[in-house]
KETIVEX-373496 format. One line per field, with one value per residue (C-alpha): residue number from 1; x, y, z. Coordinates in steps of 0.02 Angstrom, whole numbers, m for minus. Layout:
i <- NUM_...
c1 <- X_...
c2 <- Y_...
c3 <- Z_...
END
This chain:
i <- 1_2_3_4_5_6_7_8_9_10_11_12_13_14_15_16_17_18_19_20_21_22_23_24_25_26_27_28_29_30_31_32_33_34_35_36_37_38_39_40_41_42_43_44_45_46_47_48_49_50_51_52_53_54_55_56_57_58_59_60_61_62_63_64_65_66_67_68_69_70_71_72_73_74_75_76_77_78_79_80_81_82_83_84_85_86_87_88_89_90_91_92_93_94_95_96_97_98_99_100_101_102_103_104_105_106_107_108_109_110_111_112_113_114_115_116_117_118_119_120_121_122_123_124_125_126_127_128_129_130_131_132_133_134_135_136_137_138_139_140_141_142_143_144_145_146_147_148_149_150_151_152_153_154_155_156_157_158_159_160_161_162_163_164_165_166_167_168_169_170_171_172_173_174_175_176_177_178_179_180_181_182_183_184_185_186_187_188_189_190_191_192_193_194_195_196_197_198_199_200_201_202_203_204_205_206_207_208_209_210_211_212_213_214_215_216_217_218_219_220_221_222_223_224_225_226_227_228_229_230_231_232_233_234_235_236_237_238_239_240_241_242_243_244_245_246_247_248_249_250_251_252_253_254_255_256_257_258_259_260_261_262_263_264_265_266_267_268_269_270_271_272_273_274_275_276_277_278_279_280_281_282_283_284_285_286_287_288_289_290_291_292_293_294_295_296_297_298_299_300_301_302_303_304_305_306_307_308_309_310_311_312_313_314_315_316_317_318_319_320_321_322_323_324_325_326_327_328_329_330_331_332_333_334_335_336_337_338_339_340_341_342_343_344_345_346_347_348_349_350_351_352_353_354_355_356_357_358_359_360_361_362_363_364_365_366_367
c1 <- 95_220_304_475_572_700_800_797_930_836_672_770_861_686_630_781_712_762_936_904_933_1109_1081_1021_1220_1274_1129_1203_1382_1340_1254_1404_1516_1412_1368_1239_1059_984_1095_1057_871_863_981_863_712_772_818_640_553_622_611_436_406_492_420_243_314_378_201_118_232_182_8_8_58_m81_m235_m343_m401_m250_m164_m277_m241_m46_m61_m195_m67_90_38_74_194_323_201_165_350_392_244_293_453_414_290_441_529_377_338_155_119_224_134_m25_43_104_m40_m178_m29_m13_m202_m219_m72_m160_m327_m289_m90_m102_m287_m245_m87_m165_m328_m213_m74_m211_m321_m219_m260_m409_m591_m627_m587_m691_m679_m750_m910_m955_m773_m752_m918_m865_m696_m784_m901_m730_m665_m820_m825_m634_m684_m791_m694_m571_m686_m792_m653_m590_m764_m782_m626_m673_m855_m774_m628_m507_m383_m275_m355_m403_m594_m526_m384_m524_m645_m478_m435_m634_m633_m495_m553_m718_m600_m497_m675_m722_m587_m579_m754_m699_m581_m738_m819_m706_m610_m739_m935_m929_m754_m827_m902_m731_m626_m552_m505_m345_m284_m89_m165_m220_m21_78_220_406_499_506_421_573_671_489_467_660_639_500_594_761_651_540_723_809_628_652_842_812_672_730_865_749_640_805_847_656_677_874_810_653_751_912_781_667_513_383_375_189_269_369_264_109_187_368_368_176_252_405_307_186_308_292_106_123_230_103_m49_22_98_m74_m174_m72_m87_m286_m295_m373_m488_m303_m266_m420_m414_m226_m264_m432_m391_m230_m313_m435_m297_m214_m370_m436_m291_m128_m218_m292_m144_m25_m160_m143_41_64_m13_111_247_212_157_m19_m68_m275_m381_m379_m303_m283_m428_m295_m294_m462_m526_m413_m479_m670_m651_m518_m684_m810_m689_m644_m823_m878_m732_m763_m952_m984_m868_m778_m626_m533_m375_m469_m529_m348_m273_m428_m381_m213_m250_m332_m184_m69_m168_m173_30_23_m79_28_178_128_47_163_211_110_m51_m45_m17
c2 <- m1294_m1370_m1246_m1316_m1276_m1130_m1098_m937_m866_m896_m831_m663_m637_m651_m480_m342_m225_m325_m258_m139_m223_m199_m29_m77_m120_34_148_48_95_280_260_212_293_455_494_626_587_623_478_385_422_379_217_146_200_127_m42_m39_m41_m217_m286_m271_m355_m507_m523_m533_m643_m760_m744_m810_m938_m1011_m959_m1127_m1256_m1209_m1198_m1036_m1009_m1002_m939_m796_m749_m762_m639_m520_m517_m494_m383_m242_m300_m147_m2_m105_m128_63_134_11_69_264_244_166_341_446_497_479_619_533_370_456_544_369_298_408_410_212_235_388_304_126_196_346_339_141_122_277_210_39_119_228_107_m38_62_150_57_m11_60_m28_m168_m244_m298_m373_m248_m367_m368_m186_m128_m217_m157_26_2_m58_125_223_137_161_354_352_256_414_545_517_527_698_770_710_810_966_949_951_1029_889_798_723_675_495_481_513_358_265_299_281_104_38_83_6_m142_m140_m101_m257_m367_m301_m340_m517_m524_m475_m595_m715_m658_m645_m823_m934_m862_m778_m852_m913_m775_m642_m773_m693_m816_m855_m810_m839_m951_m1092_m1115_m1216_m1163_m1113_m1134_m1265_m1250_m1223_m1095_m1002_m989_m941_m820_m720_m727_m654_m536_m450_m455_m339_m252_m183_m151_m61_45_66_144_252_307_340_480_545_708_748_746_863_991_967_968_1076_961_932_776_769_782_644_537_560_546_487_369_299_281_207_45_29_21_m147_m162_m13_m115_m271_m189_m61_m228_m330_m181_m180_m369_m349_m421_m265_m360_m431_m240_m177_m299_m253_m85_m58_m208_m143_28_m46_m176_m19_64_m67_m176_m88_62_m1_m121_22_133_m31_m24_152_120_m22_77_225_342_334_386_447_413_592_647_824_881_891_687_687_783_689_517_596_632_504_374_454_475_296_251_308_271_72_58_11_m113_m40_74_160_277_427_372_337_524_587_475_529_716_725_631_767_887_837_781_980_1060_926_1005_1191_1119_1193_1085_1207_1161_971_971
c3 <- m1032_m925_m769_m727_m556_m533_m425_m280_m411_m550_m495_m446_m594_m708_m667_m696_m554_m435_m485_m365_m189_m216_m141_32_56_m7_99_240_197_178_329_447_354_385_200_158_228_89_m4_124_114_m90_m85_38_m55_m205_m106_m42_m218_m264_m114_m86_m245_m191_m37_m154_m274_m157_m53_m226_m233_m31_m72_m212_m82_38_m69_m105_44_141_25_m20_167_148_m5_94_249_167_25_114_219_173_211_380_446_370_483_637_628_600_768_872_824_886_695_708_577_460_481_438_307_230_264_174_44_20_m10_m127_m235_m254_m294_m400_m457_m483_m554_m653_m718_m764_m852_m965_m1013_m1028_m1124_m1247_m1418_m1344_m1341_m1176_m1032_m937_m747_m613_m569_m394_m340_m381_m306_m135_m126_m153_m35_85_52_90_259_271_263_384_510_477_455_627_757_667_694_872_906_817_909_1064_1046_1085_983_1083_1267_1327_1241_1078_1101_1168_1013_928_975_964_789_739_818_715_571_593_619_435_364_424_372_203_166_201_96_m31_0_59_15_m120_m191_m370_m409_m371_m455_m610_m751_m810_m610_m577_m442_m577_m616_m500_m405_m482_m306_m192_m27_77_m49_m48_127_156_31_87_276_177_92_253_345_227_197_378_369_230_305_468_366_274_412_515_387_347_461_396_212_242_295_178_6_96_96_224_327_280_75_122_226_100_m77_m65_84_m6_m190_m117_m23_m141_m315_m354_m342_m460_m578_m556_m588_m759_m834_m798_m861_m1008_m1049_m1043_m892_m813_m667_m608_m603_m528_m387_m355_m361_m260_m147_m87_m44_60_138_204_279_360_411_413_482_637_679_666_815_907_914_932_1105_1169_1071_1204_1046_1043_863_865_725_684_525_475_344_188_220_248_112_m40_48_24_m144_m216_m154_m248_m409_m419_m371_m517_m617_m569_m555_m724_m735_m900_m922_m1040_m1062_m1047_m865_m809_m867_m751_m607_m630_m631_m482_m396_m469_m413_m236_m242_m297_m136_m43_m77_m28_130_284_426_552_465_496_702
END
């Protein structure tokens, strides 16, 4: 089957979300113009969703010319470039809760919303699919040391009654570092040792690129540009909009600012699920989870030091708690290496029921 060139304006036009950029203008308009916040706050949100699907799309793209290895790299890195330049961003503004908020959110919403999502809609009609079980056991195994990367530093401060001071931003910073050293190992292991066994058949990889080299690479650079406008915007206008819809800053940060980055992957992983090609929707799923713990996590404690907000390792035990169990769920959910529709509603439910205890949660609870 022959794969013909298109165009930049081509390639955007194929998917009809992408629709949807045309409201970073008008968030910016509302903006200066000094429109309602909370306008403000859903036009940018609503920019975001296509955006970071484009900046994926056009990472695939790159990712052909430079051969799996790199280009497994390219799509590790920018995969999550949204949630990464919507935490950096929220950390130059001092909104450190936030950024943990978003960031057990980004990983509660891949591994139970998205796998949950993609179980249910793939499965419907179907009495099983099958995945990956040596991909999917490693990428649980990612999580459960995610946890406890988390989970340690939050003890060490109960234990000794101190949450804040300099030995808990040293632990802090040393964990992230052996956080940072895993995940480089993974991708190792992933892209170079073990890359024949993880390879899924049929991968998008196999097909050669749509765009040109120079239209892909100027594409992704348009796309992470008006990513950041667009959250900069968004993040500007997080504090206004809790208090005008009467919603938390932890709400936000944890469910709306997390469903937000991570919509396309949503998208990505629902349509793959639903095409049978449930190990491309597992890996998307589970992969991005981990991506977030154990890369976006630790880069964002690194900058919160040269930003001048240092951001501890120590989440409050709501976060900690939904991490603990969302593991263990999808643990067992994936261990097997089968799924069906019935798994997904479950996954589902207990995200619902978190989002639920999430939304009762007062703002004095999580300082």
């Amino acid at each position: 089957m022959k794969h013909r060139r298109v165009s930049v304006l081509q390639f955007l036009t194929e998917s009809r979300l992408n629709i949807l950029v045309v409201f970073l203008p008008v968030a910016l308009v509302l903006r200066l113009s000094g429109g309602s916040d909370v306008l403000v706050f859903v036009a940018s949100a609503l920019a975001i969703i296509p955006l970071a699907g484009i900046i994926g799309h056009a990472t695939d793209e790159i990712a052909k010319y430079v051969g799996p290895g790199v280009g497994g790299f390219l799509n590790a890195t920018f995969g999550n470039a949204t949630e990464l330049i919507i935490v950096l961003l929220a950390l130059d503004r001092g909104l450190t809760e936030v950024v943990k908020a978003s960031l057990s959110g980004s990983i509660l919403g891949n591994i139970l919303l998205v796998l949950g999502l993609a179980m249910l809609v793939g499965g419907w009609g179907r009495v099983k699919q099958v995945f990956n079980r040596t991909h999917a056991g490693a990428s649980a195994v990612m999580l459960v040391l995610a946890v406890v990367a988390l989970v340690m530093p939050d003890i060490f401060a109960l234990t000794v009654g101190e949450h804040d001071g300099p030995r808990v931003m040293q632990m802090s910073i040393l964990v992230s570092i052996v956080m940072l050293i895993t995940y480089v190992a993974s991708l190792v292991f992933s892209l170079r040792t073990h890359r024949e066994i993880l390879t899924t058949v049929g991968h998008a990889e196999t097909e050669p690129p749509r765009l040109r080299r120079g239209p892909a690479i100027a594409l992704l650079a348009v796309a992470t540009v008006a990513t950041a406008v667009a959250a900069e915007t968004l993040v500007g206008v997080i504090e206004p909009t809790g208090r005008a819809l009467g919603l938390s800053e932890f709400f936000i940060g944890i469910v709306v600012v997390a469903i937000i980055g991570n919509a396309a992957e949503h998208f990505a992983a629902v349509w793959l699920a639903r095409d049978n090609k449930m190990d491309l929707a597992v890996t998307i799923a589970v992969s991005s989870g981990t991506q977030i713990a154990l890369l976006v996590a630790p880069i964002a404690v690194l900058a919160s030091v040269a930003m001048g907000h240092p951001m501890a390792l120590v989440f409050n035990h709501f976060e900690l708690g939904a991490l603990m169990m969302s593991v263990i769920a999808v643990a067992f959910a994936t261990m097997d290496g089968e799924s069906n529709w019935f798994e997904g509603v479950q996954l589902l439910a207990i995200y619902a029921i978190m989002a639920i205890v999430f939304f009762f949660v007062p703002g004095s609870a999580i300082h």
